[in-house]
MDTraj code that builds the backbone (N, CA, C; nanometers):
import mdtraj as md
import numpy as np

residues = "UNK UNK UNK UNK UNK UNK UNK UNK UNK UNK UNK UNK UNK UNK UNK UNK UNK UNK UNK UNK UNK UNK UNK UNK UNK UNK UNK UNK UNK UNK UNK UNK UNK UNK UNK UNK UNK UNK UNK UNK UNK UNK UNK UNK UNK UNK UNK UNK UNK UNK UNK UNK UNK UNK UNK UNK UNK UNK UNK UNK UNK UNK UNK UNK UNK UNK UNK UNK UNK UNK UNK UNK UNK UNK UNK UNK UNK UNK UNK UNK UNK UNK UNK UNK UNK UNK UNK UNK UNK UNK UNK UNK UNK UNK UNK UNK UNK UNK UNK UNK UNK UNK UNK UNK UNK UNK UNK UNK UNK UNK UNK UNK UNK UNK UNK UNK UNK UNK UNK UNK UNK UNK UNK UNK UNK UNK UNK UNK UNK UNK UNK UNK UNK UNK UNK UNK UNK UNK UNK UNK UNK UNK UNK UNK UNK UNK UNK UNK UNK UNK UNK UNK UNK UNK UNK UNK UNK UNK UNK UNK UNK UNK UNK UNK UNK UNK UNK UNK UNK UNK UNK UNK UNK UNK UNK UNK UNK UNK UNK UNK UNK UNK UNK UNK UNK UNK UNK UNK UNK UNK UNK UNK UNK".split()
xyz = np.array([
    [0.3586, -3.0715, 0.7159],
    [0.4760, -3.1312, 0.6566],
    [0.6005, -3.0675, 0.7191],
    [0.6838, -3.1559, 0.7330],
    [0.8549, -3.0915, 0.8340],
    [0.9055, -3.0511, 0.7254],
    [0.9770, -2.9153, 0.7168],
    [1.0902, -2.8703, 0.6624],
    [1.2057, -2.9512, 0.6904],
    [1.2865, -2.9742, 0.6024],
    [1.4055, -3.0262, 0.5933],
    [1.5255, -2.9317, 0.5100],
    [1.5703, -2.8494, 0.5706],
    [1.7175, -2.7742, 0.5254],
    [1.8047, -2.8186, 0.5858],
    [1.9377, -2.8526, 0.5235],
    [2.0803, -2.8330, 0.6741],
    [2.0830, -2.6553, 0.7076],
    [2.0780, -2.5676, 0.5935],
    [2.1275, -2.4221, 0.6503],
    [1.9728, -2.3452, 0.7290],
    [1.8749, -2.4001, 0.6678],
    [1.7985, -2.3717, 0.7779],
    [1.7771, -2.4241, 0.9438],
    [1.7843, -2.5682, 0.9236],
    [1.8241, -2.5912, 1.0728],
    [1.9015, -2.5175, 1.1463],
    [2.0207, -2.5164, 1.0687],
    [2.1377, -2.4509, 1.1269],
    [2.0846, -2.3142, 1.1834],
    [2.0670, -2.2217, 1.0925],
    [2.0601, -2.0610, 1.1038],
    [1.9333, -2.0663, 1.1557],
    [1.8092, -2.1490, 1.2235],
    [1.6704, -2.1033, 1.2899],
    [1.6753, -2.1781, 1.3750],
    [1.6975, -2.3375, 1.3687],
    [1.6579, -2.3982, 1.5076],
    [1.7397, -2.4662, 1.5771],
    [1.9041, -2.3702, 1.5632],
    [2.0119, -2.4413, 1.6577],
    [1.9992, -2.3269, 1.7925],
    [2.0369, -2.3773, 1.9132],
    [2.0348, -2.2838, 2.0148],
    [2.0801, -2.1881, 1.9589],
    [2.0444, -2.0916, 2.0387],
    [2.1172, -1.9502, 2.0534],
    [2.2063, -1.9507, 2.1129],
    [2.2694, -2.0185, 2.2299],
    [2.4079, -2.0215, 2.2782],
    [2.4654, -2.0616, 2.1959],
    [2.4660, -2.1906, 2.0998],
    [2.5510, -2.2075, 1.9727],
    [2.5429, -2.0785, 1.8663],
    [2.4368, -2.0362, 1.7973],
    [2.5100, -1.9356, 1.7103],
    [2.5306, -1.8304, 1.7664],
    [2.4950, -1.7921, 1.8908],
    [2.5636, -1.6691, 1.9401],
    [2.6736, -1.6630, 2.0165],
    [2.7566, -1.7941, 1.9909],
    [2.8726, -1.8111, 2.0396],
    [2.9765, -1.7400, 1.9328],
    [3.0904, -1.6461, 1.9991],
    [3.1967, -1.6303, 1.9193],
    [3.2245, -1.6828, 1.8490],
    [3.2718, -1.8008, 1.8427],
    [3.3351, -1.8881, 1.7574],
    [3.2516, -1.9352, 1.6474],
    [3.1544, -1.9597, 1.6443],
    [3.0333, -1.9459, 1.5563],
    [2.9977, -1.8390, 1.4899],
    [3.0067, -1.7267, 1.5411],
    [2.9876, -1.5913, 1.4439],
    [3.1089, -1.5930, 1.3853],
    [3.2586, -1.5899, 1.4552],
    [3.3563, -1.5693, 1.3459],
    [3.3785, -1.6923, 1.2491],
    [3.3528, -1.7761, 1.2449],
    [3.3480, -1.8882, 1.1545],
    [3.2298, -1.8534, 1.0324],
    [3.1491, -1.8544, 1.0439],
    [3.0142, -1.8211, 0.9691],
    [3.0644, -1.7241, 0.8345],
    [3.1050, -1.6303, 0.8220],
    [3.1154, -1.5643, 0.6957],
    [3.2416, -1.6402, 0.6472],
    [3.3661, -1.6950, 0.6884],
    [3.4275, -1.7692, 0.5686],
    [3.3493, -1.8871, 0.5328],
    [3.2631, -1.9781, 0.6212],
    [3.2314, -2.0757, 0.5807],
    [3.0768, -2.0340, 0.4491],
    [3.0466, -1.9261, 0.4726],
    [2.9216, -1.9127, 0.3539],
    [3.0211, -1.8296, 0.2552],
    [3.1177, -1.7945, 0.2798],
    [3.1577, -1.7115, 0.1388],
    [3.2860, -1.8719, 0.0638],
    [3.2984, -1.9732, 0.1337],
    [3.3617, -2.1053, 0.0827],
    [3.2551, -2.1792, -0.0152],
    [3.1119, -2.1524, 0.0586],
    [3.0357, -2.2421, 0.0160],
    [2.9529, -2.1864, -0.1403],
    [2.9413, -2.0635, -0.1339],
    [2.8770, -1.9956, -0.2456],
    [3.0006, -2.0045, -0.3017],
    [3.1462, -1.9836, -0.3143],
    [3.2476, -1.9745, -0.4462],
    [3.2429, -2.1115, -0.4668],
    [3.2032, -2.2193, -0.3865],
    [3.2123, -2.3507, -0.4585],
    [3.1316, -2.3648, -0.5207],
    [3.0185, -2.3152, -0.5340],
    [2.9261, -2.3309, -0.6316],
    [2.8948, -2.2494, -0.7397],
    [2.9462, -2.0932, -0.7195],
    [2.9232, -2.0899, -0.8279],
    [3.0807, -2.0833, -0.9461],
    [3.1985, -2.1754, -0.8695],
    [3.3099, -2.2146, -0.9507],
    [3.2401, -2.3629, -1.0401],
    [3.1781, -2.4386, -0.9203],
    [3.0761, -2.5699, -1.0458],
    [2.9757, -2.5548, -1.1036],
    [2.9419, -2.3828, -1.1247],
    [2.8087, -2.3607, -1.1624],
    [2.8218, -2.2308, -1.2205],
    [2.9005, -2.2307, -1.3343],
    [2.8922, -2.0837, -1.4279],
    [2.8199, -2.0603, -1.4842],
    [2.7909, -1.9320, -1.5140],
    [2.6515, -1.9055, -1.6129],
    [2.5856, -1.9919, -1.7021],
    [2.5025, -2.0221, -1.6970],
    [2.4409, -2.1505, -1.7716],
    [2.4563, -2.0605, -1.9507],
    [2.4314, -2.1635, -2.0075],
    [2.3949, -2.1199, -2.1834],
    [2.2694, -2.1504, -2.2035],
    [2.1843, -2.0245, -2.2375],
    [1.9936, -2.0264, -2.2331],
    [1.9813, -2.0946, -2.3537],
    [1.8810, -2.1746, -2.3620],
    [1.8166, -2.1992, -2.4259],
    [1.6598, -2.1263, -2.4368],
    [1.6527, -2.0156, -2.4637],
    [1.5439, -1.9768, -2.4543],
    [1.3802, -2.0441, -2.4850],
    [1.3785, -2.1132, -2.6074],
    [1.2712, -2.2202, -2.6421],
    [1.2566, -2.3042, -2.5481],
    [1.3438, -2.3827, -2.5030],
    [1.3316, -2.5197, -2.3905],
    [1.2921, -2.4530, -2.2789],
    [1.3237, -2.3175, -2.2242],
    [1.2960, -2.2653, -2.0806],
    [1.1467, -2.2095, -2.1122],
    [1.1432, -2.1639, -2.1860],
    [0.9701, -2.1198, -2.2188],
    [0.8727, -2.2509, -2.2463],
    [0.8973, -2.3128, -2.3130],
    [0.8373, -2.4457, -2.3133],
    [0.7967, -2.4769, -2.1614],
    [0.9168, -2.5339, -2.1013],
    [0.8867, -2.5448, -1.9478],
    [0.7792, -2.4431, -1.8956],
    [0.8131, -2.3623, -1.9016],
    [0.7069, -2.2743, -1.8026],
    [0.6104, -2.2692, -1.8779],
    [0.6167, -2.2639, -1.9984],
    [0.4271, -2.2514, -1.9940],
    [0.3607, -2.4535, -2.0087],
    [0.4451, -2.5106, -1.9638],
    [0.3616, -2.6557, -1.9629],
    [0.3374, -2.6787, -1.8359],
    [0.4558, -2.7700, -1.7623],
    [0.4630, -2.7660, -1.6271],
    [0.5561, -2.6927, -1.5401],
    [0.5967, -2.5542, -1.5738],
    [0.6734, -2.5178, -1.5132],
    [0.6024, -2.4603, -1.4352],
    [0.4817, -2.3480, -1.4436],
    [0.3736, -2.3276, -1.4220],
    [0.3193, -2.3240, -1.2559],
    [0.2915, -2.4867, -1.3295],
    [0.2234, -2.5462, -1.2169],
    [0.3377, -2.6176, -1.0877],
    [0.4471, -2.6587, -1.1506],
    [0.5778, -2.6322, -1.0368],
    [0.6030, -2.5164, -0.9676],
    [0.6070, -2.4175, -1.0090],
    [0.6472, -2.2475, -0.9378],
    [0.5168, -2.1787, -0.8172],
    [0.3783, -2.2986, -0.8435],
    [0.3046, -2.2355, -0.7881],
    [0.2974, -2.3411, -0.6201],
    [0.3394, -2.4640, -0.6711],
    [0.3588, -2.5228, -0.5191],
    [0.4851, -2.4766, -0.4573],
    [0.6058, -2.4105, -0.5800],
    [0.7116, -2.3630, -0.4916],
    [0.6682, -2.2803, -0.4088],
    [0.5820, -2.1517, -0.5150],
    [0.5616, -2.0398, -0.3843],
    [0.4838, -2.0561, -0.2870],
    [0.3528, -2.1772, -0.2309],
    [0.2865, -2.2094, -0.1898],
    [0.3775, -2.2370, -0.0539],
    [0.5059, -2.2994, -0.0781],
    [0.5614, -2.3915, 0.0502],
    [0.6662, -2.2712, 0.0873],
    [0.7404, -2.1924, 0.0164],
    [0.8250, -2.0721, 0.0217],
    [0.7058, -1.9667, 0.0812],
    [0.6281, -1.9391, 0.1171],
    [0.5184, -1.8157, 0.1461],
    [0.5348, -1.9158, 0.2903],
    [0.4829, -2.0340, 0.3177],
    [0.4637, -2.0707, 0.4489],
    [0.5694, -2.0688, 0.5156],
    [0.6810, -2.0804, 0.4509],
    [0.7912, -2.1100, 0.5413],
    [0.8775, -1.9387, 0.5679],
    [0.8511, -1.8318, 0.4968],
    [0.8407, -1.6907, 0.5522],
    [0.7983, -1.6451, 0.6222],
    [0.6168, -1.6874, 0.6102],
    [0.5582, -1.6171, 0.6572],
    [0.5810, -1.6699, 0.8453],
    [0.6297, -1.7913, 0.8707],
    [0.6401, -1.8007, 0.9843],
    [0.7706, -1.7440, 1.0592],
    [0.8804, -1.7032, 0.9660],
    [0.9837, -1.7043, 1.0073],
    [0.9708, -1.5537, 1.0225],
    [0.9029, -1.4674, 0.9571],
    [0.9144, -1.2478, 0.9237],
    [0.8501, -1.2005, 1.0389],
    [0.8342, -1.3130, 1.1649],
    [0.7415, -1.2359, 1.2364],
    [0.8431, -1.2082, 1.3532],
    [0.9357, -1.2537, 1.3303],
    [1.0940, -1.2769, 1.4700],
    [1.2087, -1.1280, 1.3758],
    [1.1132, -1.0798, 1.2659],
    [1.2113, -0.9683, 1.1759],
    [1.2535, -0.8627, 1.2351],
    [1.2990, -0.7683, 1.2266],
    [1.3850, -0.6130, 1.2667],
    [1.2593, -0.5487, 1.1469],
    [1.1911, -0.4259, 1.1973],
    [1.0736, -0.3746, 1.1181],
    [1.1838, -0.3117, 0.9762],
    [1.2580, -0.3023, 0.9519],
    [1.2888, -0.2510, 0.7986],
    [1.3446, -0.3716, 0.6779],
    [1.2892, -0.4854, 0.7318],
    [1.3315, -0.6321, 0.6370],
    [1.2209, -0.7402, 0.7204],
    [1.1316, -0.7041, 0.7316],
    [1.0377, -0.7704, 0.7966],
    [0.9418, -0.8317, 0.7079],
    [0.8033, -0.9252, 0.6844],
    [0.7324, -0.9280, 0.5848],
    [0.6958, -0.8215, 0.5149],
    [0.6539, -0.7179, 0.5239],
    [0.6209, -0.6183, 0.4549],
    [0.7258, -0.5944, 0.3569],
    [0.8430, -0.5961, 0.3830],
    [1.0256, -0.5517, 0.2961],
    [0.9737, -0.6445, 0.1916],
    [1.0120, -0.8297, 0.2693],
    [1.0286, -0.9640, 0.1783],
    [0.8944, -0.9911, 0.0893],
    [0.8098, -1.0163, 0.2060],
    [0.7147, -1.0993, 0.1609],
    [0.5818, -0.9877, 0.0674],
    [0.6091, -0.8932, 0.1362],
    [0.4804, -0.8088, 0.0155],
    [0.5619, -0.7125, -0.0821],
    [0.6283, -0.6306, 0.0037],
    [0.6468, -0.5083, -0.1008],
    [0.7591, -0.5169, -0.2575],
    [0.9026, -0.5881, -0.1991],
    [0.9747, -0.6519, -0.3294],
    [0.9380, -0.7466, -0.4327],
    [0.8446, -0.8181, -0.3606],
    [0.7916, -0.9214, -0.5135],
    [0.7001, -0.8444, -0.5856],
    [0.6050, -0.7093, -0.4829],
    [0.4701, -0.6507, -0.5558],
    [0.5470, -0.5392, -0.6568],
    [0.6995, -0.5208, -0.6287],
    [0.7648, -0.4285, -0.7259],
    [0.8380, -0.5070, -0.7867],
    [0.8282, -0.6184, -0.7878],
    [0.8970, -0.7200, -0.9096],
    [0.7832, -0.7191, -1.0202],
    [0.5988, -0.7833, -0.9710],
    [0.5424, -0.7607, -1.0723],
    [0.5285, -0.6356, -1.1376],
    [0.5020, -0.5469, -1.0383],
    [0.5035, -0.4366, -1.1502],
    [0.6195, -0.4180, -1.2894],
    [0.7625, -0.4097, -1.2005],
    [0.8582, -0.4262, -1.3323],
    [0.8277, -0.5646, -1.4093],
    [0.8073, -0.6772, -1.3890],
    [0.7706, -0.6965, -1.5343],
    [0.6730, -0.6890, -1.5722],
    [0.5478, -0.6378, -1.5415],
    [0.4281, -0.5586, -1.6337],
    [0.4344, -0.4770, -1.7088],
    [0.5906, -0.3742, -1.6746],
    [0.6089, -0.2411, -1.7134],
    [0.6947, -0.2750, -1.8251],
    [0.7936, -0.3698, -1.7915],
    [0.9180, -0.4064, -1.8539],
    [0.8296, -0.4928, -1.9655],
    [0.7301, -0.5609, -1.9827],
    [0.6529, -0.6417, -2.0574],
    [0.7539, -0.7934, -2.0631],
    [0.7891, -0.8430, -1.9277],
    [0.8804, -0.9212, -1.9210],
    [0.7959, -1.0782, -1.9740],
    [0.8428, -1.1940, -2.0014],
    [0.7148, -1.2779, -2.0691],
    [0.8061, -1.4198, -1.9900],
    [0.7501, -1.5288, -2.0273],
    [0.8323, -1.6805, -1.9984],
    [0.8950, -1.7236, -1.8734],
    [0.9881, -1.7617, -1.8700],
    [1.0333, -1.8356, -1.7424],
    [1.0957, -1.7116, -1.6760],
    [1.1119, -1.6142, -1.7250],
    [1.1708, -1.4809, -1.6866],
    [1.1257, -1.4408, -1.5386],
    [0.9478, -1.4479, -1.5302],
    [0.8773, -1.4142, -1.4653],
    [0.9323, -1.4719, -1.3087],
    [1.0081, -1.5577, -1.2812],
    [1.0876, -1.6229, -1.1925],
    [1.1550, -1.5129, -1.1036],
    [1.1341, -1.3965, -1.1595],
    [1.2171, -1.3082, -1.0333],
    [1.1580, -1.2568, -0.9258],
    [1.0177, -1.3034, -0.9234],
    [0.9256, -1.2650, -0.8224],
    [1.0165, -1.3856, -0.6875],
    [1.0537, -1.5068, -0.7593],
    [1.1300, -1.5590, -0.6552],
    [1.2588, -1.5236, -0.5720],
    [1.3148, -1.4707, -0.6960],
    [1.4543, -1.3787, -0.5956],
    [1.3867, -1.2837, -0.5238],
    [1.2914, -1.1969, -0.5643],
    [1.2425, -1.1293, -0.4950],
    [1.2064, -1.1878, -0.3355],
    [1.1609, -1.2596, -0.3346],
    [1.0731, -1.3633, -0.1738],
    [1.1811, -1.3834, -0.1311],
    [1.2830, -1.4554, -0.1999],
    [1.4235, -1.5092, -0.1358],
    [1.5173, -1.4292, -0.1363],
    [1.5457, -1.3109, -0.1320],
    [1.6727, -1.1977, -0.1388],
    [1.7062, -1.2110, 0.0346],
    [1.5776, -1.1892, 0.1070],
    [1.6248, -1.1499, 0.1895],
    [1.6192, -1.2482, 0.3555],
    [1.5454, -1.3798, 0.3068],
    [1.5413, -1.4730, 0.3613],
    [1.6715, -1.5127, 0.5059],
    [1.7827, -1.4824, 0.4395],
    [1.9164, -1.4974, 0.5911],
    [1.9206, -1.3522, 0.5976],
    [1.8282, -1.2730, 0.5836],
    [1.8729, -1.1088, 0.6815],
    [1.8177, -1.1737, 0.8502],
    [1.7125, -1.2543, 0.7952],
    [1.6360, -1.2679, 0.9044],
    [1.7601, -1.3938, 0.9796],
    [1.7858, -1.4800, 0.9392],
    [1.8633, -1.5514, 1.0201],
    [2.0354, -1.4879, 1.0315],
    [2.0617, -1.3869, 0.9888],
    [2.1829, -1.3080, 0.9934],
    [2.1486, -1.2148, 1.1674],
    [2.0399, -1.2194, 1.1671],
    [1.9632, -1.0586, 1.2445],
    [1.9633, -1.1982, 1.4158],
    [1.9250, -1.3192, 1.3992],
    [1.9225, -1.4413, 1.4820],
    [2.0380, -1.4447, 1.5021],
    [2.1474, -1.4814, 1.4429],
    [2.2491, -1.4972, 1.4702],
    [2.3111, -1.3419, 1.5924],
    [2.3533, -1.2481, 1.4550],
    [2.4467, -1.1790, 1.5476],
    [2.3679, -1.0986, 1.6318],
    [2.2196, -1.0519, 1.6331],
    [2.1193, -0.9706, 1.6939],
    [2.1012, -0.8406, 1.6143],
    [2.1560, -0.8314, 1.4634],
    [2.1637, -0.6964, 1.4469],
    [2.2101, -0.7314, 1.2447],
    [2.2017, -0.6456, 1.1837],
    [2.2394, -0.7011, 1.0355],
    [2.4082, -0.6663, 1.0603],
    [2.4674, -0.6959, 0.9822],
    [2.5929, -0.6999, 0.9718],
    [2.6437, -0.6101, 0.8238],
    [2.5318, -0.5994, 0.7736],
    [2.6342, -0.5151, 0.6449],
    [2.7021, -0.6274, 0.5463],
    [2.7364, -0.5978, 0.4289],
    [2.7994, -0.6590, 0.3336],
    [2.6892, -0.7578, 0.2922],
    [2.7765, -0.9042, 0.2641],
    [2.7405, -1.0282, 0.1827],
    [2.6768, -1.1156, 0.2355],
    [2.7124, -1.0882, 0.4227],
    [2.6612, -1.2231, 0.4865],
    [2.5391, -1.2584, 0.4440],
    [2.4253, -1.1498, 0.4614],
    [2.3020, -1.2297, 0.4562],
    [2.2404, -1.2369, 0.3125],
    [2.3389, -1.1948, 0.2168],
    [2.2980, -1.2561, 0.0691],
    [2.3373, -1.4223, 0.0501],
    [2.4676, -1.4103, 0.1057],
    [2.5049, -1.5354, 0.1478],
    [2.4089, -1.6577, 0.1997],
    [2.4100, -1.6063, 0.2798],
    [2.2885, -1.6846, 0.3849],
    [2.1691, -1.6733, 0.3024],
    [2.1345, -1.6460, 0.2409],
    [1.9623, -1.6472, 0.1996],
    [2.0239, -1.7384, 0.0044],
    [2.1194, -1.7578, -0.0292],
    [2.1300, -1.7875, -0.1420],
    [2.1639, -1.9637, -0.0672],
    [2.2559, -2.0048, 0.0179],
    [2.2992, -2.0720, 0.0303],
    [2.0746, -2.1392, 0.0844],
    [2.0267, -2.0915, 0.1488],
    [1.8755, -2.1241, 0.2013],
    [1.7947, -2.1302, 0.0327],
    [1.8337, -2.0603, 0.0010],
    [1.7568, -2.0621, -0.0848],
    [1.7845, -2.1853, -0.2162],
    [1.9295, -2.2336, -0.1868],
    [1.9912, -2.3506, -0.3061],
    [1.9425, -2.4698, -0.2603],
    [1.9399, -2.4996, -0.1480],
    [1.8736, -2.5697, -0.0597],
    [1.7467, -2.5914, -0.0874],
    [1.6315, -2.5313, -0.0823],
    [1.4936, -2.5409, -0.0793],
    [1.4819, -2.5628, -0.2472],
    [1.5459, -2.5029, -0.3116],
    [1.5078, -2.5417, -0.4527],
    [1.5115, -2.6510, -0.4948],
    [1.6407, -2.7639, -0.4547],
    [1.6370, -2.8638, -0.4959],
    [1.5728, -2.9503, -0.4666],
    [1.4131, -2.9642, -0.3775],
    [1.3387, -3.0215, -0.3578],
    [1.2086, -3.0250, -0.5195],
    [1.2704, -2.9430, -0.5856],
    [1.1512, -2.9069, -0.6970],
    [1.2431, -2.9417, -0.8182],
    [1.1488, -2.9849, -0.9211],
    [1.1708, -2.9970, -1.0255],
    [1.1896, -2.8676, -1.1935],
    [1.2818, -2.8123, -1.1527],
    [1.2806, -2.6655, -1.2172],
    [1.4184, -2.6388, -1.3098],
    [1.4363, -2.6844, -1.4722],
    [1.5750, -2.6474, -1.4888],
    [1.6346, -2.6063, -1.4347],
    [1.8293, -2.6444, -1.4054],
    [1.8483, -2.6005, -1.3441],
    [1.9818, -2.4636, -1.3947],
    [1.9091, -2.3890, -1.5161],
    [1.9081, -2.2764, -1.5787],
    [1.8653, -2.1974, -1.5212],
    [1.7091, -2.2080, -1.4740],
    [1.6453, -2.1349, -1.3946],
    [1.6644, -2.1029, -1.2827],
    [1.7250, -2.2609, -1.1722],
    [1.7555, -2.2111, -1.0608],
    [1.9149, -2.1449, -1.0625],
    [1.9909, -2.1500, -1.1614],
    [2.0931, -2.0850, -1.1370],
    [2.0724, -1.9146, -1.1488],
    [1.9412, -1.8944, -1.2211],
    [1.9184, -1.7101, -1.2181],
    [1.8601, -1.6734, -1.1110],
    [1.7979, -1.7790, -1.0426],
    [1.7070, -1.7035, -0.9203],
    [1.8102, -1.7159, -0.7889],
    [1.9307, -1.8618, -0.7696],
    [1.9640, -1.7791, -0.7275],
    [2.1090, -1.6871, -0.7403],
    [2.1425, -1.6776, -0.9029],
    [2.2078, -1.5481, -0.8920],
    [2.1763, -1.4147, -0.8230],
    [1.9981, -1.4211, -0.8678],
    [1.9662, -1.2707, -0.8499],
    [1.9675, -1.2873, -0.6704],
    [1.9394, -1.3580, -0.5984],
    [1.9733, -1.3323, -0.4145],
    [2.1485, -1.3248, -0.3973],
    [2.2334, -1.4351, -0.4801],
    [2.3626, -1.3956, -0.4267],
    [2.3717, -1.2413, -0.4332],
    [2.3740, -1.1989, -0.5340],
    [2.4285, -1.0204, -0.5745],
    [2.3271, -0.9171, -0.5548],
    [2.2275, -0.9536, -0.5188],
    [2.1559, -0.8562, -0.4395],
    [2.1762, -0.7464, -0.4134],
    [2.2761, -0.7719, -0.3167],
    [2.3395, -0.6385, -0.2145],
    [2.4429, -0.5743, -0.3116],
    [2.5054, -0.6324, -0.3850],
    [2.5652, -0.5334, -0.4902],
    [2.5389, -0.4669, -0.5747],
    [2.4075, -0.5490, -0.6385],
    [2.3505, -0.4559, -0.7813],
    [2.3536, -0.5356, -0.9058],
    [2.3121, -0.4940, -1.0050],
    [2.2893, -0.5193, -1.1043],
    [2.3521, -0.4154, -1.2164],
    [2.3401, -0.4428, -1.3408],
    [2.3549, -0.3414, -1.4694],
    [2.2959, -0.4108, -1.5974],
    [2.3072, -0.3462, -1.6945],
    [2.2252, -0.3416, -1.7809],
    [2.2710, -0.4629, -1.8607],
    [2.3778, -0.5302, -1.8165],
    [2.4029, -0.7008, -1.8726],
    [2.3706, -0.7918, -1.7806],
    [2.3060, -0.7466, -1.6970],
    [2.2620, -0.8593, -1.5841],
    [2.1649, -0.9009, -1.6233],
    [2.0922, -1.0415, -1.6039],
    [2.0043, -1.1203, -1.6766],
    [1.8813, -1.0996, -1.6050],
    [1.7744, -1.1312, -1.6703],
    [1.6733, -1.0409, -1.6533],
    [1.6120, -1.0681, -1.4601],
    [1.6370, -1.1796, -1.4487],
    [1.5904, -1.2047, -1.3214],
    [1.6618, -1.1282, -1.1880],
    [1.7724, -1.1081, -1.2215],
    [1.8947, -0.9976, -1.1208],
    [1.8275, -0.8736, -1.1709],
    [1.7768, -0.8098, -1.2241],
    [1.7298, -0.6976, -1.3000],
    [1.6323, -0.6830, -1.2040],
    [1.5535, -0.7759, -1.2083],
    [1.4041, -0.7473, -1.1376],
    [1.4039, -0.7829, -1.0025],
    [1.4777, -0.8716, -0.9412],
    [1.4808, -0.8373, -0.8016],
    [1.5916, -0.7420, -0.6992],
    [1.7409, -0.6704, -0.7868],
    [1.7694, -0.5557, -0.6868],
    [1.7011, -0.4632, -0.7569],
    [1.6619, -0.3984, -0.8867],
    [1.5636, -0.2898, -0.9206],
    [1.4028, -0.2868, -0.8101],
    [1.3959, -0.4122, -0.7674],
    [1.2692, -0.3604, -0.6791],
    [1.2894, -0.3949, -0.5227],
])
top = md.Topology()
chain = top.add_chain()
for i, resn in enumerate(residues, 1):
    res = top.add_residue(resn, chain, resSeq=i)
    for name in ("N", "CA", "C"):
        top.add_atom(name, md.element.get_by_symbol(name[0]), res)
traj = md.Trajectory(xyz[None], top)
């Protein structure tokens, strides 16, 4: 089956003379820091309904989250192998989601909560096309940027409140900044691991 992203096309299978053109690198961080404040200016913290989001997941939310990660695992696992060894599959694809379950095993986290194993997979998704682009990470927001803006993208192919997708991807936008003890549980569990 073909992937279809615009920011993945963009950030994996446009030449390299295009994104490693000047003008393309200096353009690139206003245009992802335009595109994430537009969304999350039309997309403020949702108001939980906790019953309706648990409902979902334990009916068909379930069984939605498991073809997400099914098509999200293939589309990593091909991309972590072009990685820089300290954000490579081992970083994304094994070790942050295997310390997401643990925190919520530990945390005794329950319901649609369990969703942060996805920020986890997706935190770091544009390090790798940040690392394509300029040859090297850049520091700051870019590639939270980049992996939230990839990651808003791929979600809306699935059927998943979109309560839920606004926590998973809160927890990749702020990543790189952190969390605290009012951050909602899914930002909790993927910069804590």
């Amino acid at each position: 089956m073909q992937y279809k992203n615009p920011y993945y096309d963009l950030f994996f299978k446009s030449p390299l003379s295009f994104v490693n053109s000047p003008e393309f690198q200096e353009r690139i961080p206003k245009d992802l820091k335009q595109n994430v404040h537009s969304y999350t200016d039309k997309n403020p913290s949702p108001i939980l309904n906790n019953e309706v989001l648990n409902n979902w997941y334990h009916h068909e939310g379930q069984a939605i989250l498991i073809t997400v990660f099914e098509k999200l695992w293939n589309i990593l696992s091909n991309l972590s192998q072009n990685a820089m060894p300290s954000h490579d599959a081992r970083h994304a694809i094994f070790k942050v989601p295997a310390c997401v379950l643990e925190l919520i095993d530990s945390e005794q986290v329950s319901g649609w909560e369990t969703v942060g194993v996805l920020g986890g997979l997706m935190h770091d998704w544009g390090r790798w096309s940040e690392e394509r682009i300029y040859g090297r990470p850049q520091g700051g927001a870019i590639h939270s940027r980049m992996s939230f803006l990839l990651s808003k993208e791929f979600l809306e192919d699935f059927d998943i409140p979109k309560e839920i997708k606004w926590h998973i991807l809160e927890a990749v936008k702020v990543h790189t900044k952190g969390g605290n003890e009012d951050s909602p549980m899914v930002t909790k569990l993927t910069v804590a691991a």
